[in-house]
C-alpha positions as CSV (number, residue, x, y, z in Angstrom):
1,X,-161.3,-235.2,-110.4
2,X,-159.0,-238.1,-109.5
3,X,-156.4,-238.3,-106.7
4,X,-153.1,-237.5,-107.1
5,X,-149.3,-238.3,-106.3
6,X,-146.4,-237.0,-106.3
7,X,-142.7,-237.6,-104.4
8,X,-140.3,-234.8,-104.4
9,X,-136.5,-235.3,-104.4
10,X,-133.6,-233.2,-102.7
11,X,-133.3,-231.0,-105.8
12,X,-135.3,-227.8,-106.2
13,X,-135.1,-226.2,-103.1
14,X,-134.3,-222.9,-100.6
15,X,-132.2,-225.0,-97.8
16,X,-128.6,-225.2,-97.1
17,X,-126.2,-227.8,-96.7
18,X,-126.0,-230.6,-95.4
19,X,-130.5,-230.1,-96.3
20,X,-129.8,-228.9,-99.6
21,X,-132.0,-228.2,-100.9
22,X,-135.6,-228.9,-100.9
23,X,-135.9,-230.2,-97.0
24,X,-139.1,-230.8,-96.4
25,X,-138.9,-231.8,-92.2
26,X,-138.9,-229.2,-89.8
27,X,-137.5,-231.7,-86.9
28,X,-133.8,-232.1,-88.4
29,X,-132.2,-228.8,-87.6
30,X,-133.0,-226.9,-90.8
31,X,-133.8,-223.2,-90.8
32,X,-137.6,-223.0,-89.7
33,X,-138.1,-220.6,-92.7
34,X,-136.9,-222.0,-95.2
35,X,-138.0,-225.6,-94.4
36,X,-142.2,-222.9,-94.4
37,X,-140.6,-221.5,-97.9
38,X,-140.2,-225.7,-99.4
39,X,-143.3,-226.5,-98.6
40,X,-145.4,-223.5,-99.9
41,X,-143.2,-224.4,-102.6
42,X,-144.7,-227.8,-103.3
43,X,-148.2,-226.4,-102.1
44,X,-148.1,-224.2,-105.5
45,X,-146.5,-227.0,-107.4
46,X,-149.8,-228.8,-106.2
47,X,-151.9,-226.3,-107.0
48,X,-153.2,-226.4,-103.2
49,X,-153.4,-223.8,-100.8
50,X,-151.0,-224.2,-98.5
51,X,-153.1,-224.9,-95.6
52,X,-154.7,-228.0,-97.3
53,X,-150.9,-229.6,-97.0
54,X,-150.6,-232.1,-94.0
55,X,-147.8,-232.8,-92.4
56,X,-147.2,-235.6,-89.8
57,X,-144.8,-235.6,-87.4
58,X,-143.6,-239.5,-87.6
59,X,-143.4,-241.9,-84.9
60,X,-142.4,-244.8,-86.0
61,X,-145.3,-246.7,-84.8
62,X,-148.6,-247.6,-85.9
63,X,-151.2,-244.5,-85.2
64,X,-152.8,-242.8,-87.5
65,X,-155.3,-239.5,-88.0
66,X,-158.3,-238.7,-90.0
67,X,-157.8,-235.3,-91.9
68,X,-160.9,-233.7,-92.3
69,X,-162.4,-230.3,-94.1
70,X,-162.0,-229.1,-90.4
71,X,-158.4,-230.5,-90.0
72,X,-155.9,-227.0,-89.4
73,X,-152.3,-227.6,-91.0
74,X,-150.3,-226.2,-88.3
75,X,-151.6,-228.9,-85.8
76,X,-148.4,-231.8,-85.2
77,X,-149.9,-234.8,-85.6
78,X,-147.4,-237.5,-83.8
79,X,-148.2,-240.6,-86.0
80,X,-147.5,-242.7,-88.8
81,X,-150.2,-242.1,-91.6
82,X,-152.8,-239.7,-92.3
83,X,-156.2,-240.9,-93.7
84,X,-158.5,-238.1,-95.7
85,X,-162.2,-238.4,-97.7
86,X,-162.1,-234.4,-98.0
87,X,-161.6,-233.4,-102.0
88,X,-158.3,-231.3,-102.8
89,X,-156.6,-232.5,-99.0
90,X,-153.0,-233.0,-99.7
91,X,-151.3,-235.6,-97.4
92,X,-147.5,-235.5,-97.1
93,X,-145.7,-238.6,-95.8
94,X,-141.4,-237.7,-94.6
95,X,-138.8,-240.1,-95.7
96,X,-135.0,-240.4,-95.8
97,X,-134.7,-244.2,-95.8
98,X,-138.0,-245.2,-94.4
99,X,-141.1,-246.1,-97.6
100,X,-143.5,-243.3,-98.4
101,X,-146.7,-245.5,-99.1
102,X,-149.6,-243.3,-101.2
103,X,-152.8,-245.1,-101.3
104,X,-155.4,-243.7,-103.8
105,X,-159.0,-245.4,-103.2
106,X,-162.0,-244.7,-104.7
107,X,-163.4,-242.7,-101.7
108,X,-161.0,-242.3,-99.3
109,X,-156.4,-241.9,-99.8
110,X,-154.0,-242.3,-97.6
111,X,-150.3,-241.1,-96.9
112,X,-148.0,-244.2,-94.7
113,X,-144.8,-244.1,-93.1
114,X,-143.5,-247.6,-93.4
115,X,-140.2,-248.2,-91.5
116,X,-139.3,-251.9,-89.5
117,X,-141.1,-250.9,-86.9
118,X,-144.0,-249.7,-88.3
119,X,-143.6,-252.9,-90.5
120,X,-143.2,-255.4,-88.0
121,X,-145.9,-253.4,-85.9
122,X,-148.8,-253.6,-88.3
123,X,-149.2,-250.3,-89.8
124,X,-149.7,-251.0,-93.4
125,X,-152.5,-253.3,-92.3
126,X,-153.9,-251.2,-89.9
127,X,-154.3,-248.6,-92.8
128,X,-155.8,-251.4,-94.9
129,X,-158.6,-251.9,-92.7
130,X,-160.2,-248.8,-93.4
131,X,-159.9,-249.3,-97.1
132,X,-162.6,-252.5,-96.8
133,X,-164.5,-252.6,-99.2
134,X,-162.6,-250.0,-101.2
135,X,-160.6,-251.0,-104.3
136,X,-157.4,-248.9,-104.4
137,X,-153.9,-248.2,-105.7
138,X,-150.4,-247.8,-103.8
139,X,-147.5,-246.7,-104.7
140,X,-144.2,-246.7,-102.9
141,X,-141.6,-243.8,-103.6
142,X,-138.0,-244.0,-103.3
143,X,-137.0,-246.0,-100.2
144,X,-133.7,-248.2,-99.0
145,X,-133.7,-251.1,-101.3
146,X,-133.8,-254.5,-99.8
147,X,-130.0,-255.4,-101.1
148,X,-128.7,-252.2,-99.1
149,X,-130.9,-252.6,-96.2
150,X,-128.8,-254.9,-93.6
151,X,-130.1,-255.9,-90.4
152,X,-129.0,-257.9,-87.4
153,X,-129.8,-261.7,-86.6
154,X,-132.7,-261.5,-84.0
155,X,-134.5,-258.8,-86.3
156,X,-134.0,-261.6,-89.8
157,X,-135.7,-264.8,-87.6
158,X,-138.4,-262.3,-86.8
159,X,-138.5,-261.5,-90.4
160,X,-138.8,-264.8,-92.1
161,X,-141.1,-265.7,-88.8
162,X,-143.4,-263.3,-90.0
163,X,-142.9,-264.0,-93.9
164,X,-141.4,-261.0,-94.4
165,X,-139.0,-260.5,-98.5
166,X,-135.8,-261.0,-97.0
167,X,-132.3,-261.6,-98.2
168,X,-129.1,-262.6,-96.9
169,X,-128.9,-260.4,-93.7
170,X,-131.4,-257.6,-95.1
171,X,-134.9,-256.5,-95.2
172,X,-137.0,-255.8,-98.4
173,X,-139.4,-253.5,-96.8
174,X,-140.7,-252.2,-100.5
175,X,-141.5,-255.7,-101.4
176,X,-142.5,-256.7,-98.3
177,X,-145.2,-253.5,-98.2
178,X,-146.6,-255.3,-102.0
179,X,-146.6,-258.4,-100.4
180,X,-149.1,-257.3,-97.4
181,X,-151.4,-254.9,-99.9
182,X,-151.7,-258.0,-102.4
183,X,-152.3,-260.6,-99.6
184,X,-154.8,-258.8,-97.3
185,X,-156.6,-257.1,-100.2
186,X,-156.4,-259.4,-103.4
187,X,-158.2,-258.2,-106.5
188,X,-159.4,-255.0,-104.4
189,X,-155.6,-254.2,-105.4
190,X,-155.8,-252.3,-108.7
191,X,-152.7,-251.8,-108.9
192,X,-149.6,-251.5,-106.6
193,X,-145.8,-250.7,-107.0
194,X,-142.3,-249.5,-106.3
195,X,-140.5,-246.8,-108.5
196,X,-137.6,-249.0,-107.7
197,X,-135.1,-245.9,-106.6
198,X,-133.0,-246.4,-103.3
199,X,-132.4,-243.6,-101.3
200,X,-128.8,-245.3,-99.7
201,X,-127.9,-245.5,-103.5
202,X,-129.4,-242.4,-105.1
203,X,-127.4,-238.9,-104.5
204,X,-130.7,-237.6,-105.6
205,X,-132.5,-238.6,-102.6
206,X,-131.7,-237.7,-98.4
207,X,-130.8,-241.1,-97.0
208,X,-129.6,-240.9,-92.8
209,X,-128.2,-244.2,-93.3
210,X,-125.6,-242.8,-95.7
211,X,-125.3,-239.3,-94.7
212,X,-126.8,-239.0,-90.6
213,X,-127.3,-235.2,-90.8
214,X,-130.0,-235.2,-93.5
215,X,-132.8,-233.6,-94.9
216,X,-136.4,-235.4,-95.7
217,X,-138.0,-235.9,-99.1
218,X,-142.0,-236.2,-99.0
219,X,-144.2,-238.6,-101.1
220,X,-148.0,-236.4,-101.5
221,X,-151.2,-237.4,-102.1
222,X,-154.2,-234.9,-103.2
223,X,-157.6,-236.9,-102.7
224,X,-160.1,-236.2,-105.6
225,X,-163.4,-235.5,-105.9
C-alpha cells in the first residue's frame, strides 16, 4: 500500500466561532471536546484508528520525533516534524499561515512544520537528512503566499544572504521549501510541489495573520506498507 496525503480546510467541522469549524489545535482556546470530536473525525475520514493519529505540539524550531509502532497518541511531542517507518501511522502537521510539508519516501514519510524560523533554522534540511538515500515526494499544503508574506528589513538581507525566494519586502517560504528539497536532494526528488492556495487570501483556510483568534487546519500523511 502506498503513503498517503491529505490537508483538511476549515469547513467540515464540530467547532464554534471564531474555530469554525473543523479546528484541529487544542492550544488556541477551542473547546477541548470538540477540537477530540475533529480529529476522530479525520481519523475515520482516514480510515485509521484514532490512536495511530500524531499530533505535534509545534515549536517553531527545528526538533523533530520518530513515531514508532510503540509511539502513544496522547503523548505532546514539543517539536517541528514527526518522522515514521511504521505502516498505517498517520502524521498530522498544524498550520494557519506557517507550510505543512508531507514527505512520502519509499521507506520512511514525514509530516514538517515550516515557518521563518524553522526556515532560516534548518529544519527542512534537517528532515532531509534522514531521507539519504531515499528518493521521495513532498508536497506543501495551503500556506501564506510569498506576495502576502511581508517581512521587515534585517529579516530580507538575511533572506537573500541565505538565497532564500524573496520579493519586494516578502518571503516566499513555499518556494523557498522547493528550492531546498531540489538543491539538497536532486534527482532523489521525484516530485515536489505547492497546491498554490494562501491561507492570508483564502476564507477557506485559518490564517492568524488575517484573523489573530484562529483555528488550525492540518496537512496528514499515512505511511504505507
Amino acid at each position: 500500500m502506498e503513503s498517503r496525503e491529505i490537508f483538511t480546510s476549515r469547513s467540515g467541522g464540530k467547532s464554534g466561532a471564531p474555530y469554525g469549524s473543523r479546528n484541529l489545535a487544542l492550544h488556541v482556546g477551542d473547546d477541548p471536546e470538540l477540537v477530540r470530536q475533529n480529529r476522530e473525525d479525520l481519523a475515520r475520514e482516514l480510515s485509521i484508528a484514532p490512536e495511530r493519529l500524531f499530533f505535534m505540539e509545534q515549536s517553531h524550531g527545528v526538533e523533530f520525533e520518530i513515531v514508532d509502532e510503540e509511539s502513544d497518541y496522547r503523548e505532546i511531542r514539543s517539536c517541528d516534524a514527526m518522522i515514521t517507518s511504521t505502516p498505517e501511522s498517520a502524521l498530522a502537521v498544524l498550520v494557519a499561515d506557517c507550510a505543512p510539508l508531507l514527505i512520502r519516501g519509499e521507506r520512511s514519510s514525514a509530516a514538517v512544520h515550516v515557518g521563518w524560523r524553522g526556515l532560516f533554522g534548518g529544519i527542512v534540511e534537517k528532515v532531509l537528512e534522514r531521507f539519504a538515500g531515499e528518493r521521495f515526494s513532498a508536497s506543501i499544503g495551503a500556506t501564506i503566499c510569498g506576495e502576502c508574506y511581508r517581512i521587515g528589513e534585517d529579516l530580507l538581507s538575511q533572506a537573500e544572504k541565505r538565497g532564500f525566494v524573496t520579493g519586494a519586502q516578502t518571503l516566499d517560504i513555499p518556494r523557498s521549501i522547493l528550492k531546498i528539497l531540489h538543491d539538497h536532494s536532486g534527482t532523489r526528488v521525484i516530485d515536489a510541489q505547492w497546491n498554490g492556495i494562501c491561507t492570508f487570501e483564502s476564507s477557506e483556510h485559518f490564517s492568524y495573520r488575517r484573523e489573530g483568534i484562529t483555528g488550525r487546519q492540518a496537512g496528514v500523511v499515512i505511511h504505507g506498507s
